[in-house]
C-alpha positions as CSV (number, residue, x, y, z in Angstrom):
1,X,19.2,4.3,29.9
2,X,16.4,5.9,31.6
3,X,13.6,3.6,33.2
4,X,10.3,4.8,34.9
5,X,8.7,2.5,38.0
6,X,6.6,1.0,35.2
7,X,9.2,-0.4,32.7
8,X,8.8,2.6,30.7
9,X,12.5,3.3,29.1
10,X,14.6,5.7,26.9
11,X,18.1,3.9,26.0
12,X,20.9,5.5,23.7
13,X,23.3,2.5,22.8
14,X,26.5,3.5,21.6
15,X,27.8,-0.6,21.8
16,X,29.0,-2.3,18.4
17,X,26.7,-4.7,18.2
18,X,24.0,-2.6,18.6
19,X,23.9,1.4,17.8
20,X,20.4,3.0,18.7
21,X,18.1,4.8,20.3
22,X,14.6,3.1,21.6
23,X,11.8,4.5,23.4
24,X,9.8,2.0,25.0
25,X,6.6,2.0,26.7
26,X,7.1,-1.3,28.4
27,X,3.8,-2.5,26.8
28,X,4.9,-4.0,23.4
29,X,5.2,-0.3,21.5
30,X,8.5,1.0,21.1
31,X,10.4,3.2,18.8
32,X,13.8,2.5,17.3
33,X,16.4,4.7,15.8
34,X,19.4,3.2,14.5
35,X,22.6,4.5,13.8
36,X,25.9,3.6,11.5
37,X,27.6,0.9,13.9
38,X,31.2,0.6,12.5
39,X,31.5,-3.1,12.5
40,X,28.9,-4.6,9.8
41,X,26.4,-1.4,9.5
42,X,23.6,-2.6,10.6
43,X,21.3,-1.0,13.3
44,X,20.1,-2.7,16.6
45,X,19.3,-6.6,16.3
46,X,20.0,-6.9,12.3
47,X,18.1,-3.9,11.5
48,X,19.6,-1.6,8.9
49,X,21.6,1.5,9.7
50,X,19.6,4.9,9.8
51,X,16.5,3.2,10.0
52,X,13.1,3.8,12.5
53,X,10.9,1.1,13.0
54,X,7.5,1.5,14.8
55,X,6.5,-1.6,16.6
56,X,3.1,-1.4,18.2
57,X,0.6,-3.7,19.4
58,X,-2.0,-1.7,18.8
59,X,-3.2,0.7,16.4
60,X,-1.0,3.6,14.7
61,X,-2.6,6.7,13.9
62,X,-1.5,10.0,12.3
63,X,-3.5,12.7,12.3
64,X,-2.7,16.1,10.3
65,X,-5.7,18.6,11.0
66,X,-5.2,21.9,8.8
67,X,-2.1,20.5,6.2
68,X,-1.1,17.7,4.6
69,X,1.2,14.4,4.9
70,X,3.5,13.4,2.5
71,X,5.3,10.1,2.6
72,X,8.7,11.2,0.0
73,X,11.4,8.9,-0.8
74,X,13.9,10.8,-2.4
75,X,16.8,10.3,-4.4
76,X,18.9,7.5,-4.2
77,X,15.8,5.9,-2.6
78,X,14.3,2.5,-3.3
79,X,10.4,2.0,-3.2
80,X,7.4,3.0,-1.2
81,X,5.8,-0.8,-0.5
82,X,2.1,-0.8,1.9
83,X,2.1,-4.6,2.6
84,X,-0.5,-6.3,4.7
85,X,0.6,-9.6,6.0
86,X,-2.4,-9.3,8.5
87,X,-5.0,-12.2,8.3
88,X,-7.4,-10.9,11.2
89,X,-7.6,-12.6,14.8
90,X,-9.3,-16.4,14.7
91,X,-12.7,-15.1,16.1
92,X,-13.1,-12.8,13.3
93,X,-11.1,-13.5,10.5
94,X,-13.4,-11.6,8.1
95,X,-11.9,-8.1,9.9
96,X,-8.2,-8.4,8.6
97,X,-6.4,-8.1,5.3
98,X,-7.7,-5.6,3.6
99,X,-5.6,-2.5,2.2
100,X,-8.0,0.5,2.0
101,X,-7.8,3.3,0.3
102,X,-10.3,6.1,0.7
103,X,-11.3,10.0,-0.1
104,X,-14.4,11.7,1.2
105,X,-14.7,14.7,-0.4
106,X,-12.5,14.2,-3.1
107,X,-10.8,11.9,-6.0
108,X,-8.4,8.6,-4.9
109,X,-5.6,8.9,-7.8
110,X,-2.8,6.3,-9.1
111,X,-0.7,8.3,-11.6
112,X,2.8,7.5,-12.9
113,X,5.4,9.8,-14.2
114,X,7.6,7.3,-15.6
115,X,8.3,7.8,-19.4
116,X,7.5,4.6,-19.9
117,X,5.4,4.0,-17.2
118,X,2.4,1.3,-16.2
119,X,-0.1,1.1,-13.4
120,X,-0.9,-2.3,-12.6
121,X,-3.7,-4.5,-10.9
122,X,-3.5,-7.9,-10.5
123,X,-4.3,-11.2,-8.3
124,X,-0.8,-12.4,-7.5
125,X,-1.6,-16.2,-6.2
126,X,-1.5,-18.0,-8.8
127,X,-3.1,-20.9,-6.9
128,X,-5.6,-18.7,-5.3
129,X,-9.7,-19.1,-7.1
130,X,-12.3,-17.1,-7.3
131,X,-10.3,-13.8,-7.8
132,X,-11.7,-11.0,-9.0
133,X,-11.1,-7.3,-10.1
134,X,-13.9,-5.3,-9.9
135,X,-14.4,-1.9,-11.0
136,X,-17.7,-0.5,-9.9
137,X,-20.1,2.6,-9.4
138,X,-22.9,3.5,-7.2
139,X,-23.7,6.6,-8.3
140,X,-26.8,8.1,-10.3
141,X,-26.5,8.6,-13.9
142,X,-22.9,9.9,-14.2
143,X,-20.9,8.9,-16.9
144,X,-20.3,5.7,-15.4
145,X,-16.7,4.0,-16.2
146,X,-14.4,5.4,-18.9
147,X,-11.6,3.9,-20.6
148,X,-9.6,6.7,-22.4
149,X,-6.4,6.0,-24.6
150,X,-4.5,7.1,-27.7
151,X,-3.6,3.8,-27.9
152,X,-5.2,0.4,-28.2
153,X,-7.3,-1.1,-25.9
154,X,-6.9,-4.9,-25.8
155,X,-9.1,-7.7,-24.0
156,X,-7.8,-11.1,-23.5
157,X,-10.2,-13.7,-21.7
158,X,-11.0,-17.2,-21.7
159,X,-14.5,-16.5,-22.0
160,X,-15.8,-12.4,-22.9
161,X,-19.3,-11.3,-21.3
162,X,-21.0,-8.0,-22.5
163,X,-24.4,-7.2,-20.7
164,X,-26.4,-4.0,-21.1
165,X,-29.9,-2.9,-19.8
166,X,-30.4,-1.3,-22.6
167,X,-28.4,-0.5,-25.5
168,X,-24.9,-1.6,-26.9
169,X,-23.6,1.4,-29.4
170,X,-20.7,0.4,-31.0
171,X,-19.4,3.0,-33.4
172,X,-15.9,2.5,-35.5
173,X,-13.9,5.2,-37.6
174,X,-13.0,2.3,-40.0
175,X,-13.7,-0.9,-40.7
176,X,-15.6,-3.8,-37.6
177,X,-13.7,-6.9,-38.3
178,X,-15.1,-10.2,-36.1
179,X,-14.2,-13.3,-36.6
180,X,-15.5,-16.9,-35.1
């Protein structure tokens, strides 16, 4: 273990109980590597083996200037899960929550590969109210939102609102079958 005069600390831990290596800045941020312990596999304090864990009290940032970053889980690999259990501080509650997702100069895209694959969005609390999905743009006159499918497109609603500015073109390759 090596320790500055300001609880700053390296420590390789070959013990049983707890295989790792942490770098700690002595101000709740620290890094942990864990290793294959041989008597339950599982890393330092309950943590699994091989695993790094990134504990900060304040911000993370990575920042790739002339490349890209990838985030791969290869094979054998589970799932890729962004989960904010953040609810924002009590004097500004309003700040914390959110998951973002954001492109500048380019497209944001969700695509599967799956064979039989499905992208979904959905409200989870099922106690929650007032939830809402919005899909929304604030451009000029672009084409605006497009739903494109070789398949069927299906609505299912308590209550179904259509409201247009200015026209409602409806145009069917056979027959328009409604029914009250």
């Amino acid at each position: 273990e090596l320790t500055s005069a300001i609880r700053k600390k390296v420590s390789l831990i070959d013990s049983r109980d707890e295989d790792a290596i942490v770098i700690d800045s002595g101000n709740n941020s620290k890094i942990t590597l864990t290793s294959d312990p041989a008597i339950d596999h599982q890393g330092a304090k309950g943590m699994p083996a091989q695993m790094v864990q990134i504990e900060t009290n304040g911000p993370q940032k990575y920042l790739n200037y002339e490349s890209q970053t990838d985030l791969v889980i290869l094979r054998g690999g589970r799932e890729l899960q962004l989960i904010n259990n953040a609810n924002g501080i009590e004097a500004e509650p309003e700040k914390g929550g959110n998951v973002n997702i954001q492109s500048k100069f380019k497209d944001v895209n969700i695509f599967t590969q799956a064979e039989a694959g499905r992208i979904f969005i959905e409200c989870l609390n099922e106690e929650g109210d007032n939830q809402v999905i919005e899909i929304q743009t604030n451009g000029g006159d672009g084409d605006g939102i497009n739903i494109i499918t070789p398949g069927n497109v299906s609505i299912s609603a308590k209550n179904i609102g259509i409201s247009a500015e200015d026209n409602i073109d409806m145009k069917a390759g056979g027959e328009i079958r409604m029914q009250s």
